[in-house]
C-alpha positions as CSV (number, residue, x, y, z in Angstrom):
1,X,26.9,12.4,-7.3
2,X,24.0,11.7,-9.2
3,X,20.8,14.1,-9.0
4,X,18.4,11.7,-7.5
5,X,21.2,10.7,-4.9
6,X,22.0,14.6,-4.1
7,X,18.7,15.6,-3.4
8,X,17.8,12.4,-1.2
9,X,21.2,13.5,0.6
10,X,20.2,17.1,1.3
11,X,16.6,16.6,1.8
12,X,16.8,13.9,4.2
13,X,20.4,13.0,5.5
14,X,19.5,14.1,9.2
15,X,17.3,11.0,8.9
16,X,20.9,9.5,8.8
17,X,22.0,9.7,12.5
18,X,19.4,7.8,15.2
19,X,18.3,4.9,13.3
20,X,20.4,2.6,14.4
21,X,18.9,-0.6,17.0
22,X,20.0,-1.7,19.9
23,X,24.1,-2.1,20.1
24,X,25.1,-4.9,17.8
25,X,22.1,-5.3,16.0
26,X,23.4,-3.4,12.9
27,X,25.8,-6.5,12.7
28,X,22.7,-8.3,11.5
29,X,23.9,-6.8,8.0
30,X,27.8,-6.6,7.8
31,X,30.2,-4.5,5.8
32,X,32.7,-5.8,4.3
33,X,35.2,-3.1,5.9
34,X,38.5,-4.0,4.2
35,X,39.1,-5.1,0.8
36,X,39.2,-8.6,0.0
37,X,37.2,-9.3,3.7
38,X,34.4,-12.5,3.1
39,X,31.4,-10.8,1.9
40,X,28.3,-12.3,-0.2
41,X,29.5,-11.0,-3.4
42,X,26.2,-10.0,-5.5
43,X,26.3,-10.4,-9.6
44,X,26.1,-6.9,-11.4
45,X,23.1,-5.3,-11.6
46,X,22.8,-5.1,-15.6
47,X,20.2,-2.8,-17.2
48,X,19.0,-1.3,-13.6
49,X,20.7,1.8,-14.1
50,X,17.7,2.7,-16.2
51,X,14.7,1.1,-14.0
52,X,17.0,3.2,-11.2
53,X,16.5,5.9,-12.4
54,X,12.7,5.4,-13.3
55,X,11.7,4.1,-9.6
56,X,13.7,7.4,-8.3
57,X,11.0,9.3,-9.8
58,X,8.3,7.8,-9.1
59,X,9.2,7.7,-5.5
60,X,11.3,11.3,-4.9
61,X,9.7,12.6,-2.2
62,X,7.6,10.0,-0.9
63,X,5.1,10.8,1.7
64,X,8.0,12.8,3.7
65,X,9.9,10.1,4.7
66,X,12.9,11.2,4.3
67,X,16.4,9.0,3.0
68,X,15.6,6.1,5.0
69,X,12.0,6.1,3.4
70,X,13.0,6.7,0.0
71,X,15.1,3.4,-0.6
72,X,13.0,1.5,1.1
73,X,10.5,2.2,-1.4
74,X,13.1,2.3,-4.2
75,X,14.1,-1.3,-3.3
76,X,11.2,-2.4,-2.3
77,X,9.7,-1.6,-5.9
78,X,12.4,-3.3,-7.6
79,X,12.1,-6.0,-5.5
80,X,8.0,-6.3,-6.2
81,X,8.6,-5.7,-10.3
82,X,11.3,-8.5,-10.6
83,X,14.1,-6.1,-11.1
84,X,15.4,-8.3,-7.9
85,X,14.5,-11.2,-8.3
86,X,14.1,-14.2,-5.7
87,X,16.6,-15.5,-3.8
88,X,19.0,-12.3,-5.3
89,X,21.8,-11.6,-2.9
90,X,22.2,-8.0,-1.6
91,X,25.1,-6.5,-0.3
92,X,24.3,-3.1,1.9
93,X,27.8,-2.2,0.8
94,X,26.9,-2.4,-2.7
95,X,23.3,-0.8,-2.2
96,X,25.1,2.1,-0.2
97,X,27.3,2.6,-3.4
98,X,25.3,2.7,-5.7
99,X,22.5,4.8,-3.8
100,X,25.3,7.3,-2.3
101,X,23.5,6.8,1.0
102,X,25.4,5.7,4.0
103,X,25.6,2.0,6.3
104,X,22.8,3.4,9.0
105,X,20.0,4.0,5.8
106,X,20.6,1.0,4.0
107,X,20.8,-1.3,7.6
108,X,17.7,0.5,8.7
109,X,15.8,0.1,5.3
110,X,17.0,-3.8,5.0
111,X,15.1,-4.5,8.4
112,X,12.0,-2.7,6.9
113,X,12.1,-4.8,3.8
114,X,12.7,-8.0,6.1
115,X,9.7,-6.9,8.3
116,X,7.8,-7.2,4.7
117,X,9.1,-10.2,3.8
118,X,10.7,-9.4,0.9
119,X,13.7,-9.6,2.1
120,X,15.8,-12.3,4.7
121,X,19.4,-11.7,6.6
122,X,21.1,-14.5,8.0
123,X,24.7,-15.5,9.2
124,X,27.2,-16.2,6.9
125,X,24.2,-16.7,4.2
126,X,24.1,-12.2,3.5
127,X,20.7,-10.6,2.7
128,X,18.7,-12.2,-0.5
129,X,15.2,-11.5,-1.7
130,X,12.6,-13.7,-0.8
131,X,9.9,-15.4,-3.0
132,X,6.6,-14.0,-3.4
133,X,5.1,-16.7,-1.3
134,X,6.5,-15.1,1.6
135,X,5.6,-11.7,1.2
136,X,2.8,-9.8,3.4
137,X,0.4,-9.4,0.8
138,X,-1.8,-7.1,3.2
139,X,1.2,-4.6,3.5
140,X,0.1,-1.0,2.7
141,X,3.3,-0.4,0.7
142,X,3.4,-3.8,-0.9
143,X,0.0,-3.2,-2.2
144,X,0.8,0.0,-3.9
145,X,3.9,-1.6,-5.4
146,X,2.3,-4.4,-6.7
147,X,-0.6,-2.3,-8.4
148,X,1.9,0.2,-10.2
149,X,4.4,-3.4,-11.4
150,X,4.3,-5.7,-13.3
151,X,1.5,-7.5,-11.1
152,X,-1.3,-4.9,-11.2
153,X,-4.3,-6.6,-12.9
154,X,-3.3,-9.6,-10.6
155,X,-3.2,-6.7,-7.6
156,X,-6.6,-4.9,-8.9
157,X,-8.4,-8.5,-9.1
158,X,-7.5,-9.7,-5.7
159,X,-8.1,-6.2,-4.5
160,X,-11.7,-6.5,-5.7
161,X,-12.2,-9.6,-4.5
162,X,-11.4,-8.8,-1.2
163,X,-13.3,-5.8,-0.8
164,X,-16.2,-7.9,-1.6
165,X,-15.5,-9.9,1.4
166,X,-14.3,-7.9,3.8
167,X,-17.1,-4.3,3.1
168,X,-20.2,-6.0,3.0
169,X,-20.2,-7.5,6.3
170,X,-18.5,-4.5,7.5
171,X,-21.4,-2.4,6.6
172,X,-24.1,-5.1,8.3
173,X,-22.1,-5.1,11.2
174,X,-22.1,-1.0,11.4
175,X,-25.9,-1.2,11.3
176,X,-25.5,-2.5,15.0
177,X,-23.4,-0.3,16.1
178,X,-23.7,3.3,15.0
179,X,-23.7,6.1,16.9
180,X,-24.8,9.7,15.8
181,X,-21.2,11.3,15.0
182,X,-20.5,8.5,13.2
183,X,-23.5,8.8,11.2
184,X,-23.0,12.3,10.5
185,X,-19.5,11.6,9.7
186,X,-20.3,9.1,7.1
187,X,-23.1,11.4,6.0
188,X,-21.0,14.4,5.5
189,X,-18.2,12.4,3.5
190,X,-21.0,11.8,1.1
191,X,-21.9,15.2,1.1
192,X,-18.5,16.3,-0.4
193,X,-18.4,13.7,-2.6
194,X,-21.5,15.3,-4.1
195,X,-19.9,18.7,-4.0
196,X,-16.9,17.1,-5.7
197,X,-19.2,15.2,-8.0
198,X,-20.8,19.0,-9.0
199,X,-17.6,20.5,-9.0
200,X,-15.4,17.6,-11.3
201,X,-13.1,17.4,-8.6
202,X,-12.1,13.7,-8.4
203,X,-9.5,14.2,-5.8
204,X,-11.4,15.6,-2.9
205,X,-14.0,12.7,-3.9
206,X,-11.6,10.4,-3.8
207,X,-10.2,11.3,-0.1
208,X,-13.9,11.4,1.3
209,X,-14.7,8.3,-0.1
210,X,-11.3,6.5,1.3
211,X,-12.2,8.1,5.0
212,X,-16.0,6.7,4.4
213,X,-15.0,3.1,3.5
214,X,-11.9,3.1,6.4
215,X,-14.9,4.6,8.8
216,X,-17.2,2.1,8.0
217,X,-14.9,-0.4,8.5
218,X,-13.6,0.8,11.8
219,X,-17.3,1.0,13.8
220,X,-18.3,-2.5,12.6
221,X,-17.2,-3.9,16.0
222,X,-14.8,-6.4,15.1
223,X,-11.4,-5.7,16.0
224,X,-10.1,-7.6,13.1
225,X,-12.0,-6.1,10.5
226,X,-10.6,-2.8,11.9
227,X,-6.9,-4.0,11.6
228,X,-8.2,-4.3,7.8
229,X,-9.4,-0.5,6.9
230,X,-5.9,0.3,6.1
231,X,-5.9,-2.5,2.9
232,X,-9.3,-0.8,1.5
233,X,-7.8,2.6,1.8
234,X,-4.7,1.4,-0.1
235,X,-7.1,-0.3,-2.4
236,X,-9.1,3.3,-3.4
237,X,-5.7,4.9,-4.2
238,X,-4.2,2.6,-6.1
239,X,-6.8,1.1,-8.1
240,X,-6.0,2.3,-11.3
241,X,-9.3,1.5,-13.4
242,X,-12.5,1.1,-13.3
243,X,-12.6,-2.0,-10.9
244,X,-15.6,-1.0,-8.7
245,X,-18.3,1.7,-8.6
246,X,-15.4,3.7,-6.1
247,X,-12.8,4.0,-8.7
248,X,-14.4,7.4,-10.5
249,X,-16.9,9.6,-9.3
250,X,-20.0,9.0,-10.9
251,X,-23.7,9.3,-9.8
252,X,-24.5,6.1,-9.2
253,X,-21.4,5.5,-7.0
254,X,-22.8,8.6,-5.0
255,X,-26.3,7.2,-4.5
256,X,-25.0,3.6,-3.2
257,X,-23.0,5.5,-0.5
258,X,-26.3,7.5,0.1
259,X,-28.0,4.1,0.7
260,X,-25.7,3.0,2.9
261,X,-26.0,6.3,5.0
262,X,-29.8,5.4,5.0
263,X,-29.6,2.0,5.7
264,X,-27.1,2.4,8.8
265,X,-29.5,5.0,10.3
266,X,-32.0,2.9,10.1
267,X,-30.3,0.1,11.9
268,X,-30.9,-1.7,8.7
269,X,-27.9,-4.8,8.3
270,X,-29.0,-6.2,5.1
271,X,-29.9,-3.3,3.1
272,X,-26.2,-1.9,4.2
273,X,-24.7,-4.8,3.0
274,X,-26.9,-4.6,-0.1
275,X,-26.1,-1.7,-1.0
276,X,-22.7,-2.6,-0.6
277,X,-22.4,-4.8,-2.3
278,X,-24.4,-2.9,-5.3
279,X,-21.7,-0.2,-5.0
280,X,-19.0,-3.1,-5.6
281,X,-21.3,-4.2,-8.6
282,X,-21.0,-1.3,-10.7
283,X,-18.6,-2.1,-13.2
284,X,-18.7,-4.9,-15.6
285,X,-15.2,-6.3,-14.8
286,X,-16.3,-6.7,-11.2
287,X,-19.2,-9.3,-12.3
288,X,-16.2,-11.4,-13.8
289,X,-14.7,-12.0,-10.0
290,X,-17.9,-12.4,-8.3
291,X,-21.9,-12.6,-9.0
292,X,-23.8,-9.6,-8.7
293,X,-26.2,-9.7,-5.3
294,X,-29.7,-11.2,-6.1
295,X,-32.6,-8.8,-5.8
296,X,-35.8,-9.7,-3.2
């Protein structure tokens, strides 16, 4: 038993027992149980053994998710890089080999992926991997894969571009409806982003400014935009560069969010939004995707 395979066994095989559905809906992805049985037969997997072994480290011990969790992301990365690419067949029996992980964890982790979109089951047909034009995009998880694959600048631009559609009328809509903890939430997250600033910790100023943005977004009154805070808060974590004035600490990222925090207590709409989107502005690659907000 490989290393990877032993430790998601022992950390995580109680995960194992309860996740199977409602009787007969584990059918959805049949075993072959006896040799020589009619089965989607899948083609090798040559060269993965290494890109196996490189996704298992990225991904051992994932947000405590246990086995289950683990090859959902490990599939679900090779599915996003093109390790597996569209239209691929994939045989749980195979997967459950090769993973050393039993029938219940690779069932349960193919109807996550289908959930996705990456992946479709039907009769007689097996499980193959969908093309990208039927992915959810606005997945958390696909987000992060996408912006650590093959796909990241793609990932980062459209990542940028949305945040400059989806913040600044966010933070004009706040203006309307703030109330006082949420003001001094708001203000205290950019009070430990200063500290942080001070202090060179770019961790803790990177989890304040994720809760500011997902706060801001979640009092702007529109139930929509709320369903939408969780794609910014992927978007500040996985980043990777200097896309917008969030991605490092700096000064002038810290006085935009100051603005904000003015302009919101002042039941100000515009100047929130302008200094929104003055925040988004701060890096020259951002200027490239869209033009930087006129001054009046």
């Amino acid at each position: 038993m490989s290393t990877l395979a032993h430790t998601m066994m022992t950390t995580a095989r109680s995960a194992d027992a309860g996740l199977a559905g409602p009787a007969g809906e584990l059918d959805r992805y049949p075993y072959a149980e006896a040799p020589g049985a009619d089965r989607v037969v899948a083609p090798v997997w040559d060269g993965a053994d290494q890109d196996l072994g490189r996704v298992g480290r990225r991904t051992a011990g994932n947000r405590g998710r246990g086995l289950h969790g683990q090859l959902v992301q490990q599939l679900g990365q090779m599915i996003v890089s093109g390790d597996l690419g569209a239209d691929r067949p994939l045989v749980p029996e195979e997967i459950g080999q090769r993973f050393e992980v039993s029938r219940t964890v690779v069932r349960e982790s193919l109807r996550v992926l289908e959930a996705k979109g990456l992946v479709s089951a039907r009769p007689n047909v097996g499980t193959r991997v969908r093309p990208v034009s039927d992915w959810n995009l606005l997945d958390p998880d696909i987000i992060e894969w996408r912006a650590f694959g093959p796909q990241r600048d793609d990932q980062r631009r459209e990542l940028s571009e949305l945040r400059w559609t989806i913040e600044p009328l966010a933070a004009r809509l706040a203006a309307g409806h703030g109330r006082e903890e949420v003001q001094q939430r708001l203000a205290d997250m950019v009070e430990i982003m200063g500290h942080a600033l001070a202090q060179g910790d770019s961790i803790t100023f990177s989890r304040a400014d994720a809760e500011f943005h997902s706060l801001l977004i979640q009092v702007a009154g529109n139930r929509m935009l709320e369903h939408l805070s969780g794609i910014v808060s992927a978007a500040l974590h996985v980043s990777g560069g200097p896309v917008t004035g969030c991605d490092r600490p700096t000064e002038a990222s810290l006085v935009h969010h100051s603005r904000i925090v003015d302009a919101l207590a002042a039941g100000d709409g515009a100047g929130a939004e302008a200094a929104m989107r003055q925040l988004l502005t701060v890096h020259p690659e951002v200027e490239r995707v869209v033009p930087a907000p006129r001054e009046h």
